[in-house]
N, C-alpha and C positions, 0 to 999 in steps of 0.2 A: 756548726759545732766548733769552728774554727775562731769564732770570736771571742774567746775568753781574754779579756783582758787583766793581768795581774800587776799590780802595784803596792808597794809599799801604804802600812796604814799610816793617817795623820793622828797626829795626837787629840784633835778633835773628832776621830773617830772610834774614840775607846769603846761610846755607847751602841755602836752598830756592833763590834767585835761583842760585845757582851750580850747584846739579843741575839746574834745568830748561837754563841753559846746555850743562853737558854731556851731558846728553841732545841736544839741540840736534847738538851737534858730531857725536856718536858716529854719529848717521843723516847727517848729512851727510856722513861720512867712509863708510857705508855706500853710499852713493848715487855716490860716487867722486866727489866734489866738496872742495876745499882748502877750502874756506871754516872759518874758526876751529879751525883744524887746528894749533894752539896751546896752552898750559894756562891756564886761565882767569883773566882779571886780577880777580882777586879786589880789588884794592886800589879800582881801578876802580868794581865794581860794589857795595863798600863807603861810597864816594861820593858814588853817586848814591843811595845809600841814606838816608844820613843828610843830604843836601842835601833831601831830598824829593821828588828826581825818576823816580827807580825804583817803578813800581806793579806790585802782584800782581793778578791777576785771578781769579777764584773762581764755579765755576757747583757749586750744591747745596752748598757748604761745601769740594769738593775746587781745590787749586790746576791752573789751567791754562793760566796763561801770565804773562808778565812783558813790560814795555816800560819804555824810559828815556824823559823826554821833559826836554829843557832848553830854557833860553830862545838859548844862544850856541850858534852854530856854527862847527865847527872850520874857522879861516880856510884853511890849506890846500885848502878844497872851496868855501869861501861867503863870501872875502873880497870876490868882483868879486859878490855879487847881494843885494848889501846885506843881511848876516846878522841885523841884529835885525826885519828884516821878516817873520819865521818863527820861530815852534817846531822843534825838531827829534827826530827817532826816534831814539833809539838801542836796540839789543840787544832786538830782536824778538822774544819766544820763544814758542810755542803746545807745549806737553805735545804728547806722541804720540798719548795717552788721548784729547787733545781735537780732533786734525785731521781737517780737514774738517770742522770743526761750525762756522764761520764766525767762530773767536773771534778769529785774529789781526785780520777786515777791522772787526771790532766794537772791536778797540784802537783799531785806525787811525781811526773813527771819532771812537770816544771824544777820541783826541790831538785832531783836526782842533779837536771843541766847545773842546777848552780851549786851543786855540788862537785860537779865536774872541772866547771870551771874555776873551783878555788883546789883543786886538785887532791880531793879527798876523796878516796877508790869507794869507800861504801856511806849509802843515805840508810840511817836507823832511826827506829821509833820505838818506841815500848807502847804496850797498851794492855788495858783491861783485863788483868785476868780472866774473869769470871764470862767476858762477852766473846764467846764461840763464834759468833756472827762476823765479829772486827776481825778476826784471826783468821778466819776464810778470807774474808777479802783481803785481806794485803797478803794471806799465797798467792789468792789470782793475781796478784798487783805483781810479782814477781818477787816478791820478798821469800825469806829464809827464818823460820822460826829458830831462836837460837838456844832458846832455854826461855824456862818460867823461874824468875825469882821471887820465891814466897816471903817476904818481909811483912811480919804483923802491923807494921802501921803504914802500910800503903797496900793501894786497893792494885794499882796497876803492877808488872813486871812482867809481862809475855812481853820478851825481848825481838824485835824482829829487824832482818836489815838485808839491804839488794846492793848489788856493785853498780857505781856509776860508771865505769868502762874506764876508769884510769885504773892504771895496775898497782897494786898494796907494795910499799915497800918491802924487803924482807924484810920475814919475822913480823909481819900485818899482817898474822892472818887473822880473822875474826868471827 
């Protein structure tokens, strides 16, 4: 379990980041859940690509998950909790091949160290409202549910977010 290897995607690898997406979708659309029940913003995940914040992750040489991590968060979710006090997740994705084998809570990990090491006390994500299932897992993950923000033209706002063990400035709390 110890061989996950995580690195940076290459810009020639937007189409792998966009199949483990749709894979993503396709089970959750199996599972009767809305979540990214959309077509993939490719431009998006282009992006983050080449900004450097999009990582692939890799056990024995095969691909098995993807995460976004940036320093901004979308003010709409983290204008009132003072957003550069945090990293943030975006676009979670763990292969099918690879569930259950503890690689998504080995990202989240992974985020929190480089979250640590750019010295921002808390790693946050938002997700899904509507998915009860994503919301449980990242309590087990150690996370802090912080509020639901209902905005009619987004699907996500369950606000969530865990301290990286560096201590919040005063007046950071969040």
């Amino acid at each position: 379990m110890n061989d996950l290897r995580i690195r940076p995607a290459r810009p020639d690898e937007v189409d792998r980041v966009e199949e483990l997406w749709v894979e993503a979708s396709r089970w959750l659309a199996s599972k009767g859940l809305d979540q990214w029940q959309y077509p993939p913003r490719r431009r998006r995940m282009a992006g983050a690509v080449e900004a450097g914040d999009c990582h692939l992750a890799f056990r024995g040489g095969r691909l098995v998950g993807t995460v976004t991590v940036e320093e901004h968060g979308d003010p709409e979710w983290w204008a009132d909790d003072d957003p550069d006090a945090a990293l943030y997740v975006h676009d979670l994705v763990v292969s099918r091949a690879a569930a259950g084998q503890s690689v998504g809570a080995r990202l989240l990990d992974w985020a929190g160290r480089v979250a640590a090491r750019r010295e921002k006390p808390w790693l946050r994500l938002e997700a899904w409202k509507t998915n009860g299932l994503l919301h449980r897992y990242y309590l087990s993950q150690g996370f802090e549910l912080l509020r639901v923000v209902d905005l009619p033209h987004r699907h996500s706002g369950a606000l969530f977010q865990r301290p990286t063990g560096i201590a919040a400035a005063p007046g950071c709390e969040g």
